[in-house]
C-alpha positions as CSV (number, residue, x, y, z in Angstrom):
1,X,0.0,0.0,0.0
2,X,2.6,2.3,1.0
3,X,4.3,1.9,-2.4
4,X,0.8,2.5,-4.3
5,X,0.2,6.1,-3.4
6,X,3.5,7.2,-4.7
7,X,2.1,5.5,-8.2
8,X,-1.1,7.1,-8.2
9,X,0.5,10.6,-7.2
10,X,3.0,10.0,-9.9
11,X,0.1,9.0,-12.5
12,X,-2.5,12.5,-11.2
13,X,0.3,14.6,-11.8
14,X,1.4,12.9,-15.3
15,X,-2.3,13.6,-16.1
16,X,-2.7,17.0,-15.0
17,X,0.6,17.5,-16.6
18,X,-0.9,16.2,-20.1
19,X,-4.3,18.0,-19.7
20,X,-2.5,21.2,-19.0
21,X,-0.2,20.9,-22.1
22,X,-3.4,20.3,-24.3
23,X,-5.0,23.4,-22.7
24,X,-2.1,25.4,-23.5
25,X,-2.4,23.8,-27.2
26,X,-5.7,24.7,-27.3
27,X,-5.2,28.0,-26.2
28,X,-2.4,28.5,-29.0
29,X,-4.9,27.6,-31.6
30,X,-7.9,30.1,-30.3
31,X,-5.7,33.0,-30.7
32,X,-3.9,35.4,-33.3
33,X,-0.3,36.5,-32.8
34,X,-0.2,39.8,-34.6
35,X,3.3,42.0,-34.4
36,X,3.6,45.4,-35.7
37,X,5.5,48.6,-34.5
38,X,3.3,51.0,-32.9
39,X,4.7,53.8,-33.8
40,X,3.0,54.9,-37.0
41,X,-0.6,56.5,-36.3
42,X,-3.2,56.1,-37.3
43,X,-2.7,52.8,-38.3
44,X,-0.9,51.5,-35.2
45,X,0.6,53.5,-32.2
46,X,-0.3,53.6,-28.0
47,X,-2.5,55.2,-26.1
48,X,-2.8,57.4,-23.1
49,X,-3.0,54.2,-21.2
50,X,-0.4,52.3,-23.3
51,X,-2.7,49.8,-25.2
52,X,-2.2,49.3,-29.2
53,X,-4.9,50.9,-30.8
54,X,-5.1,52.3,-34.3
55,X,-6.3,51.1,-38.4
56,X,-4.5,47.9,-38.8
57,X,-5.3,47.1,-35.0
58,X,-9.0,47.2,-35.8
59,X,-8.5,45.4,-38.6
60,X,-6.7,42.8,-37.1
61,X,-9.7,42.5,-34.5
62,X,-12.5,42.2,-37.5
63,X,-10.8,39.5,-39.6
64,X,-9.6,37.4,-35.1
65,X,-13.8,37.7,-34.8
66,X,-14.1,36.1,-37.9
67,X,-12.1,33.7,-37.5
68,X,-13.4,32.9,-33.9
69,X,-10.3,33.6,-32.2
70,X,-8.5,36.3,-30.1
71,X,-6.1,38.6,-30.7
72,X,-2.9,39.3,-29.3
73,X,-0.6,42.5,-30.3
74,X,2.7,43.1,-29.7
75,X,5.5,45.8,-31.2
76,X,8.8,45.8,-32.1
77,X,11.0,47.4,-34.4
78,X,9.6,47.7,-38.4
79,X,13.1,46.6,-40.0
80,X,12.3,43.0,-37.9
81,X,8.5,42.1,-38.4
82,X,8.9,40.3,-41.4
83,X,11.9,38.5,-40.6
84,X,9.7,37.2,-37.4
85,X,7.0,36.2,-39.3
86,X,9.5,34.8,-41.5
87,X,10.7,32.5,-38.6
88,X,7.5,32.0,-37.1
89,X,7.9,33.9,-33.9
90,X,4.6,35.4,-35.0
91,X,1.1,34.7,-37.0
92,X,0.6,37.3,-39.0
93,X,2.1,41.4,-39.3
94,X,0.5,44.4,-40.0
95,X,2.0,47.8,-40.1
96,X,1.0,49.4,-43.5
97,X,3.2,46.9,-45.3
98,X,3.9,47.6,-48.8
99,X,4.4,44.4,-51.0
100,X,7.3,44.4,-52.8
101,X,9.9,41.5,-54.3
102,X,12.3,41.8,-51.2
103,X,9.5,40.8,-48.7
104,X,7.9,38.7,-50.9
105,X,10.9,36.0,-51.1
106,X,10.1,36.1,-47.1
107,X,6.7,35.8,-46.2
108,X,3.5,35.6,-47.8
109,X,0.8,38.4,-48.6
110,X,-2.8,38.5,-48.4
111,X,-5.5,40.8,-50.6
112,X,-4.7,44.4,-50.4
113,X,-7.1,46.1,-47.2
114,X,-5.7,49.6,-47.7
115,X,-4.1,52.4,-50.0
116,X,-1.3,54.5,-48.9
117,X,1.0,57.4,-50.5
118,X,4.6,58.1,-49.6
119,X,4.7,61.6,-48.7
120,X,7.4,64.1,-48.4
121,X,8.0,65.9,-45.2
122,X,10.3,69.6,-45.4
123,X,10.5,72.4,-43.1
124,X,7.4,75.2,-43.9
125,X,10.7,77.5,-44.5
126,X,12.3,75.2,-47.0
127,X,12.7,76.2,-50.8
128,X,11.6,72.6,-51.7
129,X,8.1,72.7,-52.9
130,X,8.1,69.6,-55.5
131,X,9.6,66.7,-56.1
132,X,11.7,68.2,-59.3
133,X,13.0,70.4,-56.8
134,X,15.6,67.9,-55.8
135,X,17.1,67.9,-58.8
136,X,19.3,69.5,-61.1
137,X,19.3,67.9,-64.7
138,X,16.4,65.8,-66.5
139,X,17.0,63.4,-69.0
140,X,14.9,63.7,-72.6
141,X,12.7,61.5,-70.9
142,X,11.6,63.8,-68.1
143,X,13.8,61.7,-65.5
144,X,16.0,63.3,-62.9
145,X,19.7,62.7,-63.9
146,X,21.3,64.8,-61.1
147,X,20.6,65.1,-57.5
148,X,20.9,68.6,-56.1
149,X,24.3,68.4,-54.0
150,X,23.5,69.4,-49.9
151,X,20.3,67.4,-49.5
152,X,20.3,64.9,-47.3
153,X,16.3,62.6,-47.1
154,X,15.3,61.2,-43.7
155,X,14.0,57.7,-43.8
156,X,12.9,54.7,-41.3
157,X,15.0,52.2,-42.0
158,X,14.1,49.5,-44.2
159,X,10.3,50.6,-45.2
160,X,9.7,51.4,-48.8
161,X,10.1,54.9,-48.3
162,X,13.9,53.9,-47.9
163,X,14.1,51.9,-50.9
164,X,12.5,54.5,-52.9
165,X,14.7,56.9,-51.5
166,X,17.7,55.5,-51.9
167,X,17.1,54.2,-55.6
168,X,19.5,55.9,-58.4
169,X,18.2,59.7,-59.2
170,X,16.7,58.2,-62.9
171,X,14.0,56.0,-60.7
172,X,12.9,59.5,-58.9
173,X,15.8,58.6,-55.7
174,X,18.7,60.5,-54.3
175,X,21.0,57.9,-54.3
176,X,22.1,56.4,-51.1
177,X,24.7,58.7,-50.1
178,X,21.9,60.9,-49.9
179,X,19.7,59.0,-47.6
180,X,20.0,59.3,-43.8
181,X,18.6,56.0,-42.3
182,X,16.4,56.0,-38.7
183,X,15.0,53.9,-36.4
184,X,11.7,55.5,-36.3
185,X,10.1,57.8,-38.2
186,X,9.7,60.4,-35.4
187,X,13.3,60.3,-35.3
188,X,13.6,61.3,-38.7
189,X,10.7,64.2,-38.0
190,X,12.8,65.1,-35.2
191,X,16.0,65.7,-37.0
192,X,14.1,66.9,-39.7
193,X,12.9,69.7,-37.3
194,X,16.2,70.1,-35.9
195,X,17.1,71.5,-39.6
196,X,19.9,68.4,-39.2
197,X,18.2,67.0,-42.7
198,X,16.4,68.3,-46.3
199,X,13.7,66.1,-46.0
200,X,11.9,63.2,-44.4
201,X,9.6,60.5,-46.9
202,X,6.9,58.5,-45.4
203,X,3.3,57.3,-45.3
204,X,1.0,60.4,-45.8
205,X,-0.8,59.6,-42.9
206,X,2.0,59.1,-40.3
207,X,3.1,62.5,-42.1
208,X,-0.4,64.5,-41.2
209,X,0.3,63.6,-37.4
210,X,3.8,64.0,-37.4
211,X,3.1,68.3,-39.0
212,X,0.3,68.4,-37.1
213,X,2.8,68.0,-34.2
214,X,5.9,69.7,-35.0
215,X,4.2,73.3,-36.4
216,X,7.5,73.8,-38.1
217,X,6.9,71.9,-40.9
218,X,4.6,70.9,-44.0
219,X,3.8,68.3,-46.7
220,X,4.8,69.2,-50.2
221,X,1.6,68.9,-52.5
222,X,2.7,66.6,-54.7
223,X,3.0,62.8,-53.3
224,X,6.4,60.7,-53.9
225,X,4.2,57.2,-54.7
226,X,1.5,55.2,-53.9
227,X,1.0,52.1,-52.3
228,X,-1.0,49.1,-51.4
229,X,-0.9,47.6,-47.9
230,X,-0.9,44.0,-47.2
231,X,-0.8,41.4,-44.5
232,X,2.3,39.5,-44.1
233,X,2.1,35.8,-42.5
234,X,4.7,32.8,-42.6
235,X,5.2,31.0,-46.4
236,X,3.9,27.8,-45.1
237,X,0.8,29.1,-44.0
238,X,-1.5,28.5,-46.7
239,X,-4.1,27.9,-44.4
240,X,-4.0,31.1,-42.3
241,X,-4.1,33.2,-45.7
242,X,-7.1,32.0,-47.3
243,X,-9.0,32.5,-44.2
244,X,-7.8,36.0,-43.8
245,X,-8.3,36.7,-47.3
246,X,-11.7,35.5,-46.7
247,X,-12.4,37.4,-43.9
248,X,-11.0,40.6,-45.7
249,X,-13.5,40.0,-48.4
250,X,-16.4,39.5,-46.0
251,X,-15.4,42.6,-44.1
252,X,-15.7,44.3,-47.4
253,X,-18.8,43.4,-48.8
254,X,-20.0,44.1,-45.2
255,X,-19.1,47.5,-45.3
256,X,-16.6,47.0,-41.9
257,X,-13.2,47.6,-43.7
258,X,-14.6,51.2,-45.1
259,X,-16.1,52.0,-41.9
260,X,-12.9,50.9,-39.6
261,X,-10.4,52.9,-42.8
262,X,-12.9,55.8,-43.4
263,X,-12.7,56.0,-39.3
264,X,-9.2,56.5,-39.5
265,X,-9.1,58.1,-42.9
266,X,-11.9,60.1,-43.5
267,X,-10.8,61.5,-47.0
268,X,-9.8,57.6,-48.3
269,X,-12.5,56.3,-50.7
270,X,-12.3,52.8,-51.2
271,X,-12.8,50.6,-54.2
């Protein structure tokens, strides 16, 4: 008897053991792992009380309630979401992602749920009004040939705004001796107002908060490109990316994905 209890100790805890690894399985499989870097509003930046909130966040919570599951958020840098969805560390990203061949050898992308245009930021003092500006000498083509000498473009590191940027002047870049590479884009903003650089290019909406903050400066009229944003997940899952394309559609013909963009973007008419 004495040696019995030990056994049947040894076989509750091996059993509770099991149960709570299937639990935790369970658990894994009723929720989304979304990464993103909350430091481009509207579509993703913290509030007051620290919580994620913004465009893709919403999104993100339309297409987990569709999918029955819950959502979980959590930011890092931009340059390293889609290597971590790459590896798996994550389910899906979101964070105005721009499709493009570079990213595309990585990871996976679903229907488009958003537009976007790469805007340029300058100081409201600066002689810069147009993208021609920055150059010096066109080719009979119309194409920049020359970049003006002095400017130096402010960039968050590895978004397209950086590739564009840093592209030769004849694809409408400034060559990457021209291109100062940050973190963040508030970094760029910052130095931007700090008169320590020409010119910052990003997303058009990160760029209305960023003026509306920093008084200093303005948005040229004429946009540097547009874009279409995507969701990012890993390359073997197939399975994850039909039912978020799905749910995307659904949230269109619904009217949600208008509502949730036009919320955020209330001069954005989508197709």
């Amino acid at each position: 008897m004495k040696k019995t209890r030990p056994l049947i100790i040894s076989f509750i805890a091996a059993f509770l053991g099991c149960a709570a690894m299937a639990s935790c399985a369970e658990s894994e499989d009723d929720r989304l792992i979304m990464v993103t870097d909350a430091d481009f509003p509207p579509f993703e930046y913290f509030s007051e009380e620290g919580n994620i909130i913004g465009l893709d966040i919403e999104v993100a919570e339309a297409i987990a309630e569709k999918l029955s599951v819950s959502l979980e958020v959590e930011s890092i840098s931009f340059d390293r979401i889609v290597d971590e969805v790459e590896n798996g560390k994550y389910d899906l990203g979101m964070a105005a992602l721009t499709v493009n061949e570079e990213r595309k050898a990585k990871v996976l992308f679903s229907d488009t749920y958003a537009k976007g245009v790469q805007s340029v930021i300058v100081r409201a003092d600066s002689v810069y009004n147009k993208i021609e500006d920055f150059y010096t000498s066109f080719d009979d083509l119309g194409n920049p040939s020359v970049t003006k000498a002095g400017i130096t473009i402010g960039v968050q590191k590895n978004t397209t705004g950086d590739k564009y940027a840093c592209d030769p002047p004849i694809k409408w870049g400034f060559g990457e001796t021209n291109v100062k590479k940050y973190n963040t884009g508030e970094e760029a903003v910052q130095a931007l107002s700090d008169g320590k650089i020409t010119a910052v290019i990003i997303d058009n909406e990160p760029a209305s908060a960023f003026v509306e903050k920093y008084n200093e400066l303005r948005i040229m009229d004429t946009p540097y490109a547009d874009e279409d944003y995507a969701i990012c997940v890993n390359k073997s899952n197939y399975e994850l990316l039909g039912k978020i394309n799905k749910a995307l559609k659904e949230l269109k013909s619904e009217g949600k994905l208008d509502e949730i963009i036009n919320k955020y973007l209330p001069e954005t008419d989508e197709e």
